[in-house]
C-alpha positions, -999 to +999 in steps of 0.1 A: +000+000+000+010+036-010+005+061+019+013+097+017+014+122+042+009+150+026+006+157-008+022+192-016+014+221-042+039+222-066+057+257-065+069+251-099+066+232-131+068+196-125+103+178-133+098+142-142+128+126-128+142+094-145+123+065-128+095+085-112+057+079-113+041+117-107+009+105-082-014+138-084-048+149-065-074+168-073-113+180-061-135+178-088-160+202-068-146+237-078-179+259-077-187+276-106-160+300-119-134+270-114-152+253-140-152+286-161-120+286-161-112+249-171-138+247-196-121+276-213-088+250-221-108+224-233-114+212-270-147+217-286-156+182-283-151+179-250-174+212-243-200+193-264-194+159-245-201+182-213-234+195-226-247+159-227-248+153-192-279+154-175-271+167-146-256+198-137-228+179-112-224+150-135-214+177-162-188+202-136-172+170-125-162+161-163-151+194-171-131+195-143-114+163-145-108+171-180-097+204-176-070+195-147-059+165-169-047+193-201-029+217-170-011+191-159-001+173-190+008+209-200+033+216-173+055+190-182+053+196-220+054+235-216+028+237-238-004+255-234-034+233-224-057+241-252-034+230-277-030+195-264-046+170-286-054+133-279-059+100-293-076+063-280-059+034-282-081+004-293-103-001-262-105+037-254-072+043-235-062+080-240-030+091-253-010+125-267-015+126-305+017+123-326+034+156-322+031+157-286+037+115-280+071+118-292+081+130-253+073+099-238+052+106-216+026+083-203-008+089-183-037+079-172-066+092-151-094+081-129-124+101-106-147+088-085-176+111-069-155+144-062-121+129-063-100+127-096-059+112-098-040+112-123-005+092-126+020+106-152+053+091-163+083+080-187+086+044-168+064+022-191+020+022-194+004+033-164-032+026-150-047+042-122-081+038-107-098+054-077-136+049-059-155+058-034-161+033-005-196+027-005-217+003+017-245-002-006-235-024-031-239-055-039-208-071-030-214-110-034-229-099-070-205-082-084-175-102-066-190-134-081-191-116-121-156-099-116-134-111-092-111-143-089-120-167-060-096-163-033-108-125-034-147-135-034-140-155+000-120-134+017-150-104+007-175-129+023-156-131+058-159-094+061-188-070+077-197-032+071-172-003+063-142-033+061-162-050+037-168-022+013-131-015+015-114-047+007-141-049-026-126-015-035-093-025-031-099-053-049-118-037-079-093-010-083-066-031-083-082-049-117-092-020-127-060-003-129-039-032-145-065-035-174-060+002-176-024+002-178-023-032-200-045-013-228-072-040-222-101-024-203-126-045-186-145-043-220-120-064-236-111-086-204-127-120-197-147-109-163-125-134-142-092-127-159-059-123-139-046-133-108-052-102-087-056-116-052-031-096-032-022-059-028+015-065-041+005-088-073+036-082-093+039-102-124+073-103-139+068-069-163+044-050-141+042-035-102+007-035-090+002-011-058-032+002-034-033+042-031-057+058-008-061+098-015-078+106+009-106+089+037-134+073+024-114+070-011-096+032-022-072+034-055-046+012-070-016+026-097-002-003-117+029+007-138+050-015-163+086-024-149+100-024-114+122+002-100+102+034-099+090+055-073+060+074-068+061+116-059+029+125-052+005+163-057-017+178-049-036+199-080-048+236-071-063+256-098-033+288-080-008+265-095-023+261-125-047+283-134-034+321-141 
């Protein structure tokens, strides 16, 4: 398990250090000029994508997420946010488009309710995934359609609050290696992979629980061994002028 105690501002642009995994943090909750302000870096079709939410949160929260995704991908680029284009990878996996993929830099994103993280790096693919502990789902359900065994029974020995967590942790841990893998639980058999443990690390890949912040369960799987994690906090004064 990854545990930070504090996750600091950045007083700077970020330096990506050879062998480092940048770990950042952000709300998604930003009140109304915040999202102004983000939705003003994004591309027209994701200002369109926003309009189709139903809902008025649904549709801050993707703006925002989106938003601090180009700021931050733009700090290490030195490139203005706007200007950022992307591509998907056969099951949907974000990337830089050509003329900006040619750094090498690697990212992936996740939000959950009013949390978003978002891992950046040079190591190898990256997946990161992040939820809210919740007590009101159904566990044996969804355990039985997605999880391996040995994860299903240890689920069934547990009660309350524990219980929720350790499916999170388990979910978020598949989650994030299909992310990082390019697979996506779309193109995954439900069952697939051995991901009983917290430290499942297969021979090309390091598979490690992140908790942002209480109430919050998140896994960052990265190809290779050897790296280290820096984490941040985002904060629209660091990145928003």
């Amino acid at each position: 398990m990854i545990c930070f105690s504090a996750w600091p501002e950045p007083s700077a642009a970020p330096m990506l250090g050879p062998g480092e995994v940048h770990l950042w943090r952000a709300p998604l909750d930003l009140g109304p000029a915040g999202v102004r302000r983000l939705e003003g870096v994004l591309a027209p079709e994701e200002r369109a994508r926003a309009e189709r939410f139903r809902f008025a949160i649904d549709r801050d929260r993707y703006v925002a997420a989106r938003g601090q995704l180009r700021t931050i991908l733009a700090a290490y680029l030195r490139r203005h946010p706007e200007r950022l284009r992307f591509e998907q990878g056969a099951q949907g996996k974000p990337a830089l488009a050509a003329e900006d993929e040619r750094a090498g830099l690697r990212f992936n994103l996740a939000h959950s309710d009013a949390v978003a993280v978002f891992a950046v790096t040079r190591v190898g693919a990256v997946g990161v995934d992040v939820e809210l502990v919740r007590a009101d789902l159904p566990f044996d359900e969804m355990a039985e359609r997605f999880l391996p065994p040995r994860d299903c029974d240890a689920i069934r020995g547990l009660l309350g609050t524990t219980r929720a967590e350790a499916f999170a942790a388990c979910w978020t841990r598949k989650e994030a290696y299909l992310k990082a893998s390019g697979v996506g639980l779309a193109g995954a058999d439900e069952r697939s992979g051995p991901f009983e443990t917290d430290s499942f690390t297969p021979s090309d890949w390091c598979l490690q629980r992140i908790d942002p912040q209480p109430g919050y369960v998140g896994a960052l799987a990265v190809e290779g061994h050897g790296w280290t994690v820096r984490p941040w906090q985002w904060t629209e004064a660091s990145f928003i002028e």
